[in-house]
N, C-alpha and C positions, 0 to 999 in steps of 0.2 A: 668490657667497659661500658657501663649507663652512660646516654645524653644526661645533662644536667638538666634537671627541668627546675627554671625560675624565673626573673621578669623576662629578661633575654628572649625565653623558650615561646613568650606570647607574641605573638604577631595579628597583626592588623592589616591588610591587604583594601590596593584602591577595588573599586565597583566593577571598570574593567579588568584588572591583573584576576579578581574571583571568577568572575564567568571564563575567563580564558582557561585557568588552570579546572575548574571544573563546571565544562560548557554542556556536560549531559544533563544538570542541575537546569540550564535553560532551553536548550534546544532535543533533547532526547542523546539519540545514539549519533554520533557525527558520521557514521558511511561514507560509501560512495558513488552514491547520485543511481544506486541499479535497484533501490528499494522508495517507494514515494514514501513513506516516512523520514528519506536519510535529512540530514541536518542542511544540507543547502535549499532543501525545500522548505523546512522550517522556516529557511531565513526569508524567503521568499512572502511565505502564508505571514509574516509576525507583521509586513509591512504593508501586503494587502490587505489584511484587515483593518489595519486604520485608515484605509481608503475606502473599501465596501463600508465601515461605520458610518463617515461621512452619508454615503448615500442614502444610508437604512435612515439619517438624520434630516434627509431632505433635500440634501447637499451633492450636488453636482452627478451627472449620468453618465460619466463615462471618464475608465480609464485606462491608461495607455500603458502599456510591458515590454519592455523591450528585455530579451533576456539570449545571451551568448555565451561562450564557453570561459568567457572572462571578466563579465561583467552584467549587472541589472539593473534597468531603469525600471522608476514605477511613477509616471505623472498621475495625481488625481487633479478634477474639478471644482473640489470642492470647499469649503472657506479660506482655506490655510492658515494653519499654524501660525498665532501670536509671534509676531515677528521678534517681541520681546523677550518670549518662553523659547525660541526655538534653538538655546546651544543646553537649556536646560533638562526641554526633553528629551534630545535627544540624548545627554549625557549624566543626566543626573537620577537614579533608580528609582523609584516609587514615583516618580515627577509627570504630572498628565492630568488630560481635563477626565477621565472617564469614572473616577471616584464621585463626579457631581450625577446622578440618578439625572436630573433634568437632563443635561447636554447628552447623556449617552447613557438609555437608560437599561439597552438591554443590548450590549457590546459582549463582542470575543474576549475582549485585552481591556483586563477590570486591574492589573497590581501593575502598570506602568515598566513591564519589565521586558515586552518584545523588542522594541525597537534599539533600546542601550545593546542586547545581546546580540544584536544585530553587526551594530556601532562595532564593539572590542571586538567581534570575529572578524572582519572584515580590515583585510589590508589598506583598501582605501572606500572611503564613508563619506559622502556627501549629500546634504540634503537644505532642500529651498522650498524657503516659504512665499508665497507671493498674496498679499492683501491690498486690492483697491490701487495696483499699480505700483504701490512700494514693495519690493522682495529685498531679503537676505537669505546667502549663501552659507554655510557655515562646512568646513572641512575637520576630516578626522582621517587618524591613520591608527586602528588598534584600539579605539577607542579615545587616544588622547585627541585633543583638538589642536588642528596645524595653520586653521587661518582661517576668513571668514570676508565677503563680501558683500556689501549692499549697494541695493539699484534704485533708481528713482523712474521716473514719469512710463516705468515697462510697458507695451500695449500688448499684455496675456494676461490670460485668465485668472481668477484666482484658483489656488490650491496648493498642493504640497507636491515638492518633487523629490524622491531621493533615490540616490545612483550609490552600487555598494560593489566592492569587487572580492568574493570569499577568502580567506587570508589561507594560503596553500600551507602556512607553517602550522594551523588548524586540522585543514581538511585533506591536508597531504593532496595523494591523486583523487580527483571528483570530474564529471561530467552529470550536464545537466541532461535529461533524458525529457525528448521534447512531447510522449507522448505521456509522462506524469502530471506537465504542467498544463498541456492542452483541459487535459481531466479537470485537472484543480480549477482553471478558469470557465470553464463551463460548469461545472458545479456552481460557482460563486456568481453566474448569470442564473441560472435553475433557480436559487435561491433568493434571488433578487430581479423582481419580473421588473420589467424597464430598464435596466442595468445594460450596456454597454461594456466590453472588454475587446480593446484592440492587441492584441499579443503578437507580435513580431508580425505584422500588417493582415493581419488575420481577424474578422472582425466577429464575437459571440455576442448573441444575445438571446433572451427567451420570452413569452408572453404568456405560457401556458405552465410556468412553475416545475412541481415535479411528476405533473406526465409528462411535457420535456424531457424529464430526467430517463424517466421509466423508458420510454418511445427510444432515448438516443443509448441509454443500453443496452438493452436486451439484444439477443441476439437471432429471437425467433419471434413469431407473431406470439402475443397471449391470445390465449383460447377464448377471452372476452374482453369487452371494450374495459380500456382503465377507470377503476372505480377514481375518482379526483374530490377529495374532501376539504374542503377550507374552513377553517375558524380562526377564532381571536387566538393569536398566537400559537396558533396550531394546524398545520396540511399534512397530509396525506396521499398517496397513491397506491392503489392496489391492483394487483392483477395474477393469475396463476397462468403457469407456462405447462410445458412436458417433460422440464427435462428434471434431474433428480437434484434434491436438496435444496436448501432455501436461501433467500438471495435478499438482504436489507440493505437501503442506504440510511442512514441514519444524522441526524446534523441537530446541533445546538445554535442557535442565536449567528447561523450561518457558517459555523465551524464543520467540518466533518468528522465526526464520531466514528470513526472506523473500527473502535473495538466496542461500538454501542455505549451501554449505561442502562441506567433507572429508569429513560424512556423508551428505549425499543425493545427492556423488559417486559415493561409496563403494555406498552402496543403488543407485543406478541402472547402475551396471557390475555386480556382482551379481546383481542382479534378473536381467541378460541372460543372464551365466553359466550361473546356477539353470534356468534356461526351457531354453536351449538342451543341456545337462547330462541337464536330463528325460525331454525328446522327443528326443536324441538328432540332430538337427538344427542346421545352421549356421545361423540366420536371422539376418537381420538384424538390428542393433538397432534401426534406426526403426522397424519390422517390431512387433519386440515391445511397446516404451515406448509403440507408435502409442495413443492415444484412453485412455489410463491414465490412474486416479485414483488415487493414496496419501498415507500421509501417513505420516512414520517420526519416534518421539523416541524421541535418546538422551540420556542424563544424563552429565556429565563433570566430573571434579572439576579441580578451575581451569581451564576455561575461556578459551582464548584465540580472543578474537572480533577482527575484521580493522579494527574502528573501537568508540569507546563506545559506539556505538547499538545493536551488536551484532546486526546484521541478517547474518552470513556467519561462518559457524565458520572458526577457522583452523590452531586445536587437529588436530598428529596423533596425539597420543596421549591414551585415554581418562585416563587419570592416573598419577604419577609411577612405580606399580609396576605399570602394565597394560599391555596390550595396546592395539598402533595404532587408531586410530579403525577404519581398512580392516579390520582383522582382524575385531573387534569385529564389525561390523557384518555383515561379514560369513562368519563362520560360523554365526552364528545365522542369517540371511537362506539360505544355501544348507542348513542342515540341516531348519528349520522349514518353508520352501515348499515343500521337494524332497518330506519327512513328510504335509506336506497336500494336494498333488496326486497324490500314489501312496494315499493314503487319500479323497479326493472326486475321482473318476472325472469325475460328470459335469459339476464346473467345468472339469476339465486337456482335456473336452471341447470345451464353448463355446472357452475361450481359443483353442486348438488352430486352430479355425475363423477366431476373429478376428485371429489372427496373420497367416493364410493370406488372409484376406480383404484385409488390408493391404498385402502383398507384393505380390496380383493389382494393387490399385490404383494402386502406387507402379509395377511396370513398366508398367501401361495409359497413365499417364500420363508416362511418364520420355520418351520422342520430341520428345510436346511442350515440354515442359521444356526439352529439350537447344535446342529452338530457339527458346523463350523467350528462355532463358542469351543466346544470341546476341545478339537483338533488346536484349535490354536494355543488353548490352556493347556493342552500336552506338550504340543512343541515350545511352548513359553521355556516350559524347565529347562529343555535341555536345545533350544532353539539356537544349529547350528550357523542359522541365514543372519539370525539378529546379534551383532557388537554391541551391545548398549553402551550409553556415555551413563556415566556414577552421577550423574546431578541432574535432576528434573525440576524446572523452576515453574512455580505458580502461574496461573493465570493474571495476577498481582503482580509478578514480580517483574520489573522491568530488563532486568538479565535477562530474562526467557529470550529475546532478541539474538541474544549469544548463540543457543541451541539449533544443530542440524541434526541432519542425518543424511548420508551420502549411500544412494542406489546405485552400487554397481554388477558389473558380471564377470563369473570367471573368479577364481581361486586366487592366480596372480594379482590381478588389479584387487580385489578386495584387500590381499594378505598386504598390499602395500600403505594403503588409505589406512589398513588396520593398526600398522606398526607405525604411523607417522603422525595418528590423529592426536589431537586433545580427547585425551581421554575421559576428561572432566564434562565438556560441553558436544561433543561431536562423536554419534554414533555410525556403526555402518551395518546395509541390511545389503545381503547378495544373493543375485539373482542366479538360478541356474540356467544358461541357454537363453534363448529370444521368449518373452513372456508371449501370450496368447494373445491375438487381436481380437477387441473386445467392441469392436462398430458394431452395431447393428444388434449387442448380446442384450438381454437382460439383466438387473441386481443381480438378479439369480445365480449367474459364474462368478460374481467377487466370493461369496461363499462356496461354492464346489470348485473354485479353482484354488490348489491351494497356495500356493505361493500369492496370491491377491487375497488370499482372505488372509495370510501372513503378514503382508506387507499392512492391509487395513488395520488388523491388531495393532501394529508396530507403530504407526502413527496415531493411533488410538480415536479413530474419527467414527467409526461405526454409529454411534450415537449425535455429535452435533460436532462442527469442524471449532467449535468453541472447546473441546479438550484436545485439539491438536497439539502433541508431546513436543515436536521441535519446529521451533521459527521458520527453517531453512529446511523445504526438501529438494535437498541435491542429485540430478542426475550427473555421475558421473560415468561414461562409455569413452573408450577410441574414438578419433577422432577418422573412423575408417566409413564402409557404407555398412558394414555390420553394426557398427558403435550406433551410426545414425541411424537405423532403423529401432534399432530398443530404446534412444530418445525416443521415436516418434510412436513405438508401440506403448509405451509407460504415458504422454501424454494425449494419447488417444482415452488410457483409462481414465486418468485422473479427468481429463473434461467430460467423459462419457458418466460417469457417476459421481465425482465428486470436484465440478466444476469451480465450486468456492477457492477450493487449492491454488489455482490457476489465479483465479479474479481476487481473488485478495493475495498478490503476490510473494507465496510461499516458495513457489515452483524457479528452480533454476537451472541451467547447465555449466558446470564446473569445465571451465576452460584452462586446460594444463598445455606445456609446452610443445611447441613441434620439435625445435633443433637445440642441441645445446653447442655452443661456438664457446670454445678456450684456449687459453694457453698458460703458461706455466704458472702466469702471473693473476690471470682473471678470467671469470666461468660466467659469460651470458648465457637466460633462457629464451628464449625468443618464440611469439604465439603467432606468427607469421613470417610469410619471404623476407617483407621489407624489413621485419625487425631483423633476421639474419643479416639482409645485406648490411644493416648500420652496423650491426655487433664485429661485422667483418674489418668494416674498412676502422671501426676504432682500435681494434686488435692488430691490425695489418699483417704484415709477413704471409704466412701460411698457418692460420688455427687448425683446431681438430673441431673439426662440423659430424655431429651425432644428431641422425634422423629419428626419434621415438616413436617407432610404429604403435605404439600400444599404452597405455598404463603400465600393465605389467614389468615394463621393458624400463620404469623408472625406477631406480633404490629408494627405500623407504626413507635412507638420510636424504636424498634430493627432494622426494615428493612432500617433505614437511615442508618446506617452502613455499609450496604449491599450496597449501590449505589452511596455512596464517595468516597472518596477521594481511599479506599480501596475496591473498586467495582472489582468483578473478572469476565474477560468477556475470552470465547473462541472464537477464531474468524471462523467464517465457510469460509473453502477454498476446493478450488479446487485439485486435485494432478492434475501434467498436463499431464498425462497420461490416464486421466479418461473423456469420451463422455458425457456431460450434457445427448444427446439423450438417452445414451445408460442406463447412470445410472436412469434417471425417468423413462425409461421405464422399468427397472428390481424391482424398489422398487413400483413405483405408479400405473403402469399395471395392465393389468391382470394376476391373479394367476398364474403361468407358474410353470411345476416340479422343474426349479431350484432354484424359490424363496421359494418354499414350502419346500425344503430340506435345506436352508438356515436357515428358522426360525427352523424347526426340530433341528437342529447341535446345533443353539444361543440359542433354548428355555431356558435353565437353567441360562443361564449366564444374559438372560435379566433380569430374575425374580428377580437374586441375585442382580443386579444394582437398583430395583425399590421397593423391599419389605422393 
């Protein structure tokens, strides 16, 4: 039997009930707080930026975060919101001052639509204007408005406040992850020299832009002083490191671009130009971009980003009477680098070297490679280690988010992840035994070893980690010291050559259950003591408590559970105070007395985590 489709069949939905029912349309993918793109950071960045605007406008230095596992404040200083406009912007779509070019002429949030989707995701929505001592309050639950308050003779400042609490019928389970946001607000000081940001009493600020930026990532010295570029709507930071592959931050009009665009195309075909232009020399370009650290923002007025989230510039033109993004970018990139290595001799020296050093290594190793390539196009055909998942989504495509792929070991544990996956989105590659420690190796063993030159195929990064196949690389192991050691062997490789994996938050470890507590009636999983002890005492009597030594040890009907919709993943990061060099060589090295005193201190605490 057909739906009837006629007037009936049309519908017309309010402004909040749309975004609710399809909030990937405003915020991206909704998560759960273990990815810095997921949707409660969204919510965070849509309301920041209308305070970092103010600033970029003249308006007020400092603002204030307060962010908990239940709630966000964000006060700014700056003029605040038309006390008249303010139950409109907040609640009414397209409604905002940032369509006037004068008032906001080169802003994040151009179509009036961050803060409403803010508004309807949020259980409870409050925000205050304060102008010249008179404020109003205005309250929202879901996006409707529930009441509103005005104040007279206030002694604060002016500016906008608003307090939002994530609506859990949204976002289900979420936690906010305090060192995504840390990142975010120092970015947003980076980017704005003078800027103040107090985040839960923590105070950032910068003076030096994005060598700031460069200086507080990195995680090794560069091999030369940071090149630092400024122009009219345009900076720069350069530098090369040691370790392998290339490393951009990228930002529009203070946004962060984390999947690039037109501009840090533009800067990275340039940059080769520029280099090669100098020295007079064809090099390569992997040659040159080899072990680079930069970071380039430019400013652009209206903005055209590839999705709301605006993670990828898509703008070719800096604005409606300028010049191409390409242009832009770079002639100041080929007059300003070309000015300062004919003026510092002894960087255009170092680089000179590191170029050449690159070049050495890439034909040292191109032989092997070539018969890598082979090896792996043989084992492709009938490649026992790789499960493929049936749908590979574009670099376009915003599904690709959906896409993993889960490393495990061992016949049992794969065969289970095998028979329980999504077959559509979720593949699986297995390991034979404990992979090889790869501290201290050359490129050289990702291709002679071959399970790493496998596994490299399989995520297909060989080339740029910009055709990385799946979203998610999952390590899945025992939760034993065997399991934890092939965690810590896999992310040894992946920081040792293919660092970006790591820093652009791909990398995770698949957290499956310890015990399973039931009774006739009801089957808790539990990923700790404490969660056994509560599954206990809500079950009472005498349950049946089942210890899971293994993966293996779980049915393939249980382990679906495990990798849905309800999949718990940690994500492996970095602190960015911490030496990739420093830290593999302290755990994967050689025995040293500090490491030995290390395990000596942990010994008890490891055994009580794995017995």
């Amino acid at each position: 039997m057909s739906a009837n489709y006629d007037e009936g069949a049309i519908k017309t939905l309010d402004w909040q009930e749309h975004i609710r029912r399809r909030p990937g349309m405003y915020i991206g993918k909704l998560g759960d707080g273990t990815s810095a793109d997921d949707g409660i950071y969204v919510l965070l960045k849509e309301v920041m930026d209308n305070s970092v605007d103010e600033f970029m406008m003249g308006h007020g230095k400092k603002i204030l975060v307060n962010v908990d596992q239940d709630s966000v404040t964000i006060r700014d200083y700056g003029r605040g919101i038309p006390l008249g406009k303010l139950v409109d912007v907040a609640s009414k779509m397209n409604t905002g001052a940032k369509y006037d070019n004068e008032v906001f002429k080169k802003s994040v949030g151009l179509n009036g639509v961050g803060i409403k989707a803010v508004n309807a995701l949020s259980s409870d929505f409050t925000i205050k204007a304060v102008r010249e001592g008179v404020a109003k309050e205005v309250y929202f639950s879901q996006g409707i408005k529930t009441g509103e308050k005005d104040y007279q003779n206030l002694d604060e400042g002016n500016g906008t406040e608003v307090r939002f609490v994530p609506d859990v019928e949204v976002f289900k389970k979420y936690r906010y992850m305090n060192d995504y946001i840390v990142n975010m607000m120092k970015n947003y000081t980076f980017l704005n020299a003078g800027l103040t940001i107090e985040y839960n009493g923590e105070k950032f600020f910068s003076r030096n832009g994005l060598r700031d930026l460069l200086e507080e990532n990195m995680d090794h010295d560069p091999i030369y002083p940071i090149i630092h570029l400024r122009g009219e709507d345009i900076e720069v930071a350069i530098t090369h490191g040691n370790q392998y592959g290339e490393d951009y931050y990228s930002f529009v009009n203070g946004q962060h671009t984390t999947q690039g665009g037109t501009h840090l195309q533009a800067f990275r075909e340039v940059l080769v130009k520029t280099i090669r232009d100098f020295y007079k020399k064809d090099f390569d370009p992997s040659d040159i971009r080899a072990s680079i650290v930069a970071a380039v923002s430019i400013k652009v007025e209206e903005p055209v980003f590839e999705s709301q989230t605006k993670t990828k510039l898509g703008s070719r033109d800096i604005g409606p009477n300028g010049p191409s993004v390409r242009a832009h970018v770079g002639n100041f990139l080929q007059t300003e680098l070309d000015n300062f290595l004919h003026k510092n001799h002894e960087v255009a020296e170092v680089l000179l070297r590191r170029i050449v050093e690159s070049e050495r290594e890439r034909k040292a190793i191109s032989g092997v490679k070539k018969l890598a390539r082979q090896r792996a196009k043989k084992a492709n055909l009938h490649n026992k280690k790789l499960r493929d998942c049936r749908v590979h989504f574009n670099e376009k495509d915003e599904r690709k988010e959906e896409s993993s792929i889960f490393i495990t070991e061992g016949d049992s544990a794969s065969g289970s992840i095998t028979k329980s996956r999504n077959v559509n989105t979720q593949a699986v590659f297995s390991l034979k035994g404990k992979p090889l420690n790869t501290f201290g190796l050359t490129k050289k063993v990702v291709y002679e070893n071959e399970e790493f030159n496998l596994l490299q195929a399989a995520l297909n990064i060989e080339e740029s980690m910009e055709d990385l196949r799946y979203n998610k690389v999952i390590i899945a192991t025992d939760a034993d010291v065997d399991g934890m050691h092939i965690r810590l062997l896999l992310i040894t490789f992946f920081l040792q050559f293919f660092p970006e994996l790591i820093k652009k938050g791909h990398v995770y470890i698949l957290q499956t259950p310890l015990f399973r507590v039931r009774n006739k009636q009801k089957t808790y999983y539990c990923y700790s003591d404490e969660e056994k002890v509560k599954a206990i005492n809500k079950l009472r009597g005498k349950p049946e408590i089942t210890r899971f030594k293994g993966l293996g040890e779980i049915s393939p009907d249980e382990f679906k559970h495990f990798i849905g919709k309800d999949i718990r993943l940690d994500p492996v990061q970095m602190k960015k105070h911490e030496s990739v060099a420093e830290m593999l060589s302290y755990y994967m090295g050689k025995n040293t007395p500090e490491r030995q005193e290390f395990i000596i201190e942990n010994l008890y605490v490891e055994k009580d985590e794995v017995m």
